[in-house]
matplotlib code that plots the C-alpha trace (Angstrom):
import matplotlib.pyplot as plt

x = [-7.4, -4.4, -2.3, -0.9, 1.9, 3.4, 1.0, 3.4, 7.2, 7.7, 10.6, 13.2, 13.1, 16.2, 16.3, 12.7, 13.2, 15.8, 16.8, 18.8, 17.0, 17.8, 20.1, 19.2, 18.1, 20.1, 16.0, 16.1, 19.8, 18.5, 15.8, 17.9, 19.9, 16.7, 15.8, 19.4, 19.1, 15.6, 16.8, 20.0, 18.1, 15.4, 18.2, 20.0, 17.2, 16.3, 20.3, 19.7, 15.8, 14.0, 10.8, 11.6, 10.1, 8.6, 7.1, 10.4, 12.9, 10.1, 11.1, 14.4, 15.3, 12.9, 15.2, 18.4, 16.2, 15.2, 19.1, 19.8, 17.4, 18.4, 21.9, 19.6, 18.9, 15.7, 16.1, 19.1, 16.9, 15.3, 11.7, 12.1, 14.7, 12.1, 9.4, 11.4, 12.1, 8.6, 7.8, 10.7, 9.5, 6.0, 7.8, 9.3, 6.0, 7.9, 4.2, 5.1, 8.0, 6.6, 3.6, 6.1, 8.1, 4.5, 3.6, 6.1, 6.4, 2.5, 3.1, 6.2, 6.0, 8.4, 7.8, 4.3, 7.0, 7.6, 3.9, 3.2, 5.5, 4.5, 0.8, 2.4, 3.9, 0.4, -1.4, 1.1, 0.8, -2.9, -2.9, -0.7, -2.9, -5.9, -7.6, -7.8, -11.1, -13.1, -14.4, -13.0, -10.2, -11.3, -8.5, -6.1, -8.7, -9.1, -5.0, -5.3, -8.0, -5.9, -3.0, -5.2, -5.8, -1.7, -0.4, 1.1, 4.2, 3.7, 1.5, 4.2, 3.9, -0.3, 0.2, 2.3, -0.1, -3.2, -0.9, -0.8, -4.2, -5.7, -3.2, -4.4, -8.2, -7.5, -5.8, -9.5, -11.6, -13.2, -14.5, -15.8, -12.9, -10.7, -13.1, -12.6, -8.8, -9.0, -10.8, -8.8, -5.5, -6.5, -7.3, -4.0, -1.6, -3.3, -2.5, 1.3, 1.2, 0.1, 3.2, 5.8, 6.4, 7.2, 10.2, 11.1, 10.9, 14.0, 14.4, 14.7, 16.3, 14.9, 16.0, 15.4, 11.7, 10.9, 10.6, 12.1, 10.1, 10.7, 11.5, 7.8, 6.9, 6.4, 2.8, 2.0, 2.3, -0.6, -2.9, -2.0, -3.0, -6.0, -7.8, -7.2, -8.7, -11.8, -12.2, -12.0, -14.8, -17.0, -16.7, -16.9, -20.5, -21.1, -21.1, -18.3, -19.3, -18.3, -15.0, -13.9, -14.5, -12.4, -9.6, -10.0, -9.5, -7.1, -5.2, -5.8, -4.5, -1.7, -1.0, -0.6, 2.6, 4.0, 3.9, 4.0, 1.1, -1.2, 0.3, -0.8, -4.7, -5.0, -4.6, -7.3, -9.4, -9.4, -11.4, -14.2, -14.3, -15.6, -18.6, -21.2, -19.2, -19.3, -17.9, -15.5, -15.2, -12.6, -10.3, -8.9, -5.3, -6.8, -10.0, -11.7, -15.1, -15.1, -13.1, -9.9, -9.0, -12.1, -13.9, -16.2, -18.5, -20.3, -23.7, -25.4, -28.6, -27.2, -26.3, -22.3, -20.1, -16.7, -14.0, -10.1, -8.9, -5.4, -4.7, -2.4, -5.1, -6.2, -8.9, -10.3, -10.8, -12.6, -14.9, -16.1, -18.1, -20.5, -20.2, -21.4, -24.1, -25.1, -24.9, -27.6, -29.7, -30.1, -30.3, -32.6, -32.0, -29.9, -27.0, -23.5, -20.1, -16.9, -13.7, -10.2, -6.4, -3.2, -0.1, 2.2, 4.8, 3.6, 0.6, 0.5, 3.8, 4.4, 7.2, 8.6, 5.5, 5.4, 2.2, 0.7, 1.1, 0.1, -3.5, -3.8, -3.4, -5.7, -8.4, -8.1, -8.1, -10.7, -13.5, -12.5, -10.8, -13.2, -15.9, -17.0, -18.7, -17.9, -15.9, -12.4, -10.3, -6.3, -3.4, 0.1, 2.4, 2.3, 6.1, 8.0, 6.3, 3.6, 0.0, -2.2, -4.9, -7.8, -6.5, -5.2, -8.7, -10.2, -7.6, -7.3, -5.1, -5.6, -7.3, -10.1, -11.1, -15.2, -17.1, -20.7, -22.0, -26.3, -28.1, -27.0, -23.1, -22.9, -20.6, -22.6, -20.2, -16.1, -15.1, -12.1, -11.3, -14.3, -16.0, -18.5, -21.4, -20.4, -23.1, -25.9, -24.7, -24.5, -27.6, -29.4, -27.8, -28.1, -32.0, -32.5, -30.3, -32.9, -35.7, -34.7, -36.0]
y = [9.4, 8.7, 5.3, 3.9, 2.6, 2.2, 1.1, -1.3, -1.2, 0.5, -1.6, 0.9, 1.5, 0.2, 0.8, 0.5, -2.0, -0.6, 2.8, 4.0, 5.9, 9.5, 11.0, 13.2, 16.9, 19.8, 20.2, 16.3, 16.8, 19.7, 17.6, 14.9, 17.1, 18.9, 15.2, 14.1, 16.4, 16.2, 12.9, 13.7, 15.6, 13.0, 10.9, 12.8, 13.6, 10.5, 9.7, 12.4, 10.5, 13.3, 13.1, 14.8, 18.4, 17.1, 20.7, 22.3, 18.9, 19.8, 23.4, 23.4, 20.6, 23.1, 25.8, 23.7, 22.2, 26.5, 27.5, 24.9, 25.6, 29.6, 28.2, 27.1, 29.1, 28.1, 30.3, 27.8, 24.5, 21.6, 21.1, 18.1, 20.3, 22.9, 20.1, 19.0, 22.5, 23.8, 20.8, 21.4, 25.2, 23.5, 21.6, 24.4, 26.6, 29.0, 29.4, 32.4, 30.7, 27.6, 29.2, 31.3, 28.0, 26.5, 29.5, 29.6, 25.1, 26.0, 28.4, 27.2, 25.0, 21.9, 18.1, 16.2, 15.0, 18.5, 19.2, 16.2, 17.6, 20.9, 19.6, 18.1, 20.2, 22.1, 19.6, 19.3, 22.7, 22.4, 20.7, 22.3, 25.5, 23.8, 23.3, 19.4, 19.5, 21.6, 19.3, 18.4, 20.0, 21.1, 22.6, 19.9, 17.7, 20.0, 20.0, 15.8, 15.9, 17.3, 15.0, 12.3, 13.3, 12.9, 9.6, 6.4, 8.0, 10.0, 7.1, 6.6, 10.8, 10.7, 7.9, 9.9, 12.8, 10.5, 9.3, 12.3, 13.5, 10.0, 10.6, 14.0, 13.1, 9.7, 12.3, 14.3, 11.5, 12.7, 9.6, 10.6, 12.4, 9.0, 6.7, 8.7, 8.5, 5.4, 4.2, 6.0, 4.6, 1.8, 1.3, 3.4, 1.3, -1.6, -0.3, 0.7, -3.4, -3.9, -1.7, -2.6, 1.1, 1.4, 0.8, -2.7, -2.9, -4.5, -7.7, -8.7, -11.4, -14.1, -12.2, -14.5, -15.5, -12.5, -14.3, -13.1, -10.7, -10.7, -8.2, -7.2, -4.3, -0.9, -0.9, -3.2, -0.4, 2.3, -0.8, -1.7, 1.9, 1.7, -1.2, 0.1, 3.0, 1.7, -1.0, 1.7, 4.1, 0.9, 0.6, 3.9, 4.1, 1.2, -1.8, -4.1, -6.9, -4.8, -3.9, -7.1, -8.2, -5.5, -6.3, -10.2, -9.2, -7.2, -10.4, -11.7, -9.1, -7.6, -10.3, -12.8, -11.2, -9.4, -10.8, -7.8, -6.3, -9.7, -8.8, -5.3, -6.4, -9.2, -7.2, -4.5, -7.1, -8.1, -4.4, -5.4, -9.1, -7.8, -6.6, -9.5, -10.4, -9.6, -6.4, -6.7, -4.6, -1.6, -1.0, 1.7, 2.7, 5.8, 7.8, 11.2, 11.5, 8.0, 5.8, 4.8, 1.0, 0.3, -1.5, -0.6, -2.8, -2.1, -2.9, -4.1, -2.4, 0.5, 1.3, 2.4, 4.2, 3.6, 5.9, 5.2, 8.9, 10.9, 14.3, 15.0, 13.3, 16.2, 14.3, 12.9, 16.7, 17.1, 14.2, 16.0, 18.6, 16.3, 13.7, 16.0, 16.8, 13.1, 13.0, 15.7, 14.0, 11.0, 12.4, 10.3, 7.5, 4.5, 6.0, 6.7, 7.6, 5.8, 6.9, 5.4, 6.7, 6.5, 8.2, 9.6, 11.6, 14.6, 16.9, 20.4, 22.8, 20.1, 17.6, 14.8, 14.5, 11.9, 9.6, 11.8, 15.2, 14.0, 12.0, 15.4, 17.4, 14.7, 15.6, 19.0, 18.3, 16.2, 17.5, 21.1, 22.2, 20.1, 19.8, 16.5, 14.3, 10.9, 8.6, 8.6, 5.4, 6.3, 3.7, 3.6, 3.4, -0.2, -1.6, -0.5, -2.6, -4.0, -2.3, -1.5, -4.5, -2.6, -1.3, -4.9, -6.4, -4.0, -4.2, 0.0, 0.7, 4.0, 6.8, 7.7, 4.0, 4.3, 1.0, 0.8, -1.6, -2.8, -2.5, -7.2, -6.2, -6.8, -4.9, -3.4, -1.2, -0.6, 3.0, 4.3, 8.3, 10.9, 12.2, 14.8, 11.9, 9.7, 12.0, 11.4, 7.9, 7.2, 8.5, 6.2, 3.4, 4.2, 4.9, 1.3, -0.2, 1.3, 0.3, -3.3, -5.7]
z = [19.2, 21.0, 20.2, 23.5, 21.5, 17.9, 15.4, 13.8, 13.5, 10.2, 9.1, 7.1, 2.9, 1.0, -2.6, -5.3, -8.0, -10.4, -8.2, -5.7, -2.7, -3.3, -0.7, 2.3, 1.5, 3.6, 5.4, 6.1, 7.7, 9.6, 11.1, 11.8, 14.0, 15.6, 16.3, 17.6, 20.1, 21.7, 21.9, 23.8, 26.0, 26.9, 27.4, 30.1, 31.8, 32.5, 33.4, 36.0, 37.1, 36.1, 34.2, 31.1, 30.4, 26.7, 26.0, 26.6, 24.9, 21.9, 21.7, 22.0, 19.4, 17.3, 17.8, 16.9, 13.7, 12.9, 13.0, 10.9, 8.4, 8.3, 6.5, 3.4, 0.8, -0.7, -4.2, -5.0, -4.5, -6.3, -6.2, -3.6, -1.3, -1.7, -0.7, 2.4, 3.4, 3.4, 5.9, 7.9, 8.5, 9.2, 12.0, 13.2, 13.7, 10.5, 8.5, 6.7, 5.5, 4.3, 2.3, 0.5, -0.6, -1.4, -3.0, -5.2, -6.3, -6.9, -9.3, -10.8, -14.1, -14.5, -14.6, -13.0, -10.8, -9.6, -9.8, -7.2, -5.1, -4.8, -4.0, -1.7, 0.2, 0.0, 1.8, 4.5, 5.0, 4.5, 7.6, 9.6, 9.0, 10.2, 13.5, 13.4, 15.6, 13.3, 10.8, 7.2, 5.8, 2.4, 1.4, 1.8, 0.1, -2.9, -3.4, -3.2, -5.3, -7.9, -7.1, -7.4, -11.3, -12.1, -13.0, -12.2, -12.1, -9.1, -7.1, -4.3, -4.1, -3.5, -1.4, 1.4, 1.0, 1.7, 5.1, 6.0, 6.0, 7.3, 10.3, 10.8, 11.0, 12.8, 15.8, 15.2, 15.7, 12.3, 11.1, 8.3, 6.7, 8.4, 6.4, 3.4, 3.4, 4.6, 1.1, -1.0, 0.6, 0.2, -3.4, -4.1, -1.9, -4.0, -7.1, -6.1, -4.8, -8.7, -10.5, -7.8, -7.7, -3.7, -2.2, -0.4, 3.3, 5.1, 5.7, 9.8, 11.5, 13.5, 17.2, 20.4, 20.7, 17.7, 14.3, 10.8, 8.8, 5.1, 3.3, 1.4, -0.9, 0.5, -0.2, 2.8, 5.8, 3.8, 3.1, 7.1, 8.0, 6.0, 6.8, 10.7, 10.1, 8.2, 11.2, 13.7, 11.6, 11.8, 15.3, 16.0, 14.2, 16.5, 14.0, 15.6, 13.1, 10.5, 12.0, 12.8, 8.9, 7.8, 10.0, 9.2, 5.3, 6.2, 7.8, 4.7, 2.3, 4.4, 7.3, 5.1, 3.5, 6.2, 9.9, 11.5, 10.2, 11.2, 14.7, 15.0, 13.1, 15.8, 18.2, 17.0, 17.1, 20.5, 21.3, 19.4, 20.3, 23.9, 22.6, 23.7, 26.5, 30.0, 31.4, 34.2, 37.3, 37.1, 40.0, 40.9, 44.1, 44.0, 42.7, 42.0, 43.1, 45.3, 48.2, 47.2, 47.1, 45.7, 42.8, 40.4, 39.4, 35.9, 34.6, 37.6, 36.8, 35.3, 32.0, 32.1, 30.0, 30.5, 29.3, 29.4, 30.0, 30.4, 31.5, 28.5, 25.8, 23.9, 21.9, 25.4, 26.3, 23.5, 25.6, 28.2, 27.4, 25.5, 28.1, 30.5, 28.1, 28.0, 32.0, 32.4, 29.5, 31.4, 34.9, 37.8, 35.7, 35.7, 33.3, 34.7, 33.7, 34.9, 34.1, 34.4, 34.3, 35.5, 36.8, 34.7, 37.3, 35.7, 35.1, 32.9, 33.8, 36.8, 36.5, 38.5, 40.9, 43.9, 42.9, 46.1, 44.3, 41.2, 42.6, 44.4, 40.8, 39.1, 41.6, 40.9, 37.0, 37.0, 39.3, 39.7, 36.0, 33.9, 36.5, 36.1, 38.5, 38.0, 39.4, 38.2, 38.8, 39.0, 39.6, 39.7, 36.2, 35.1, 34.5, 31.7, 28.8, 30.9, 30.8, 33.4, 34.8, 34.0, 30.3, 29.0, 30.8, 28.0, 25.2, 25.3, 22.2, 22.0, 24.1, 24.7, 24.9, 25.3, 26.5, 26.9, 28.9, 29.4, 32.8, 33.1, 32.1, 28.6, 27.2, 24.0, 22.0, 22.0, 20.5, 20.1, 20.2, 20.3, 16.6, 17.0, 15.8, 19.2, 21.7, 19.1, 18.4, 22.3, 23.1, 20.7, 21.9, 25.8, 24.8, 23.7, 26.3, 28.8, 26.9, 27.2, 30.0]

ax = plt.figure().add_subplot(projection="3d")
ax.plot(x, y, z, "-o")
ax.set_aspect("equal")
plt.show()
């Protein structure tokens, strides 16, 4: 799955109770210049109103971040430099590199300190390794695993490691490596809350019509990430009740101490309050496989499933194979697929594209590249901080968005991203749907 936008705004660390924050390794410096300047260059090209080239920004700001790191010498550095760099030459596509500095904090012997570090740095590149679509990764498990046995002392250590893998598997749609993170987050970000051992989040100011946010322990923003994630597995197994009860005790737990977080829950929420309600028609400037300027209206004696898409979504790829799949199972009878998306002013290798090229390139992407015959809605780019009519109409989130709707448009079920379980799942669902009178 895709997020739209930010999941929360992570406010900054300041200092744990009783210690200073360490300061910046020569790796993190390094990536702070690498980022600098894919910054700088997003910035002038859209000075000069072009759309910037992300792909090439990406590898460039790589190549400054890869320079940079050559000046290190890794034989001379602490465990957590060594920690740092061996991410850094993840970043930077150097593989070879980082599992000889992983290699070598595995093996070493030295504090547990050092020892959650270096497992660390194993799952990171654990993950890295891995194809994210092809199930579980077992290794970066195993090396949490035994993480997971160290201490106290090192909570704030297995904590980022479990971020990382739940972020991994929530940009999979694997939901049932996300619901396994997601538990075991969970219980460790409550314990951290327990022994005050994260770092304090800054304090904001009341700005204009944006209230203050207190300054709250560091634990807040994992617990945040993990009752998301649990919501979303719910709703992706189809059990929307369950996934607005988790995100209600996650108001309670998390929303309740830090404003920001009951924000960002809230608004979760409103995807799986639509379930039960009717299903409004989508509209669409232009479309793939019907008239432009026209509406679609959904239900109306047909069982619909309606998918917020985008050509640069890899998990909605991953969609279409099995949607087809679904399309043929159900052929001659009252099943069909709609599909909706915008313009983006670019497509693949082509940049700043007039909205005519780009429609034309969609059509091309849609029905002729991926083959697929249903109708796919496309309108303009929504104003900077505004979202489109039909995605705010169906609170999308993140993409793909999937709503299935009943042959009287009902909508039925709200899921967000695509898990290899979904084309089982669906067809169940879409078999009783069409069962009912």
């Amino acid at each position: 799955m895709v997020r739209r936008a930010a999941f929360v705004a992570l406010v900054a660390a300041t200092a744990t109770a009783g210690a200073q924050t360490p300061p910046p390794t020569a790796a993190t410096l390094c990536r702070q210049e690498g980022q600098a300047e894919q910054t700088r260059l997003i910035n002038a090209d859209r000075t000069a109103g072009k759309t910037p080239d992300v792909t090439a920004i990406v590898n460039a700001a790589k190549k400054v971040t890869r320079d940079c790191a050559a000046k290190i010498d890794a034989s001379t550095a602490t465990v957590r430099e060594r920690g740092d760099l061996a991410s850094l030459y993840v970043y930077t596509g150097d593989t070879a590199k980082a599992e000889h500095v992983v290699d070598d904090m595995l093996k070493a012997k030295g504090s547990e300190a050092d020892r959650a570090e270096a497992l660390a740095a194993g799952v990171r590149l654990a993950i890295a390794k891995w194809d994210p679509f092809a199930g579980r990764n077992r290794q970066a498990e195993k090396l949490l695993a035994d993480l997971d046995r160290l201490s106290d002392g090192v909570i704030a250590t297995k904590i980022s490691a479990h971020t990382m893998m739940l972020g991994r598997y929530d940009y999979a749609d694997n939901d049932e490596g996300l619901r396994l993170q997601a538990t075991q987050l969970l219980a460790l970000a409550k314990r951290a809350l327990e022994l005050n051992a994260m770092p304090m989040t800054q304090a904001r100011p009341a700005q204009g019509d944006r209230p203050a946010v207190p300054a709250v322990s560091g634990a807040y923003m994992p617990m945040l990430n993990a009752y998301s994630s649990l919501a979303r597995a719910e709703g992706d197994y189809l059990h929307a009740d369950s996934a607005l009860m988790v995100l209600d005790e996650g108001i309670r737990v998390v929303g309740s101490a830090f404003p920001p977080a009951k924000s960002s829950l809230e608004a979760n929420k409103k995807m799986y309050q639509l379930v039960g309600t009717t299903a409004t028609p989508v509209s669409g400037r232009w479309w793939v496989n019907a008239a432009d300027n026209t509406t679609a209206k959904l239900g109306d004696g047909k069982v619909s499933i309606l998918q917020f898409t985008a050509h640069w979504c890899v998990p909605c790829k991953q969609s279409y194979p099995p949607m087809l799949r679904l399309m043929g199972k159900y052929k001659g009878k009252p099943v069909e697929s709609v599909m909706v998306t915008g313009l983006y002013g670019f497509l693949g290798d082509q940049r700043d594209m007039t909205p005519e090229q780009e429609v034309a390139a969609d059509r091309e992407y849609y029905a002729q590249h991926h083959h697929l015959p249903f109708p796919v809605a496309i309108n303009p780019a929504p104003a900077r901080g505004q979202q489109d009519d039909n995605e705010a109409r169906y609170a999308v989130g993140g993409i793909p968005e999937i709503v299935i709707i009943d042959r009287k448009g009902v909508i039925r079920a709200t899921v967000v991203g695509w898990d290899k379980g979904n084309e089982a799942r669906f067809a169940s669902l879409i078999d009783k749907l069409l069962a009912e009178r």
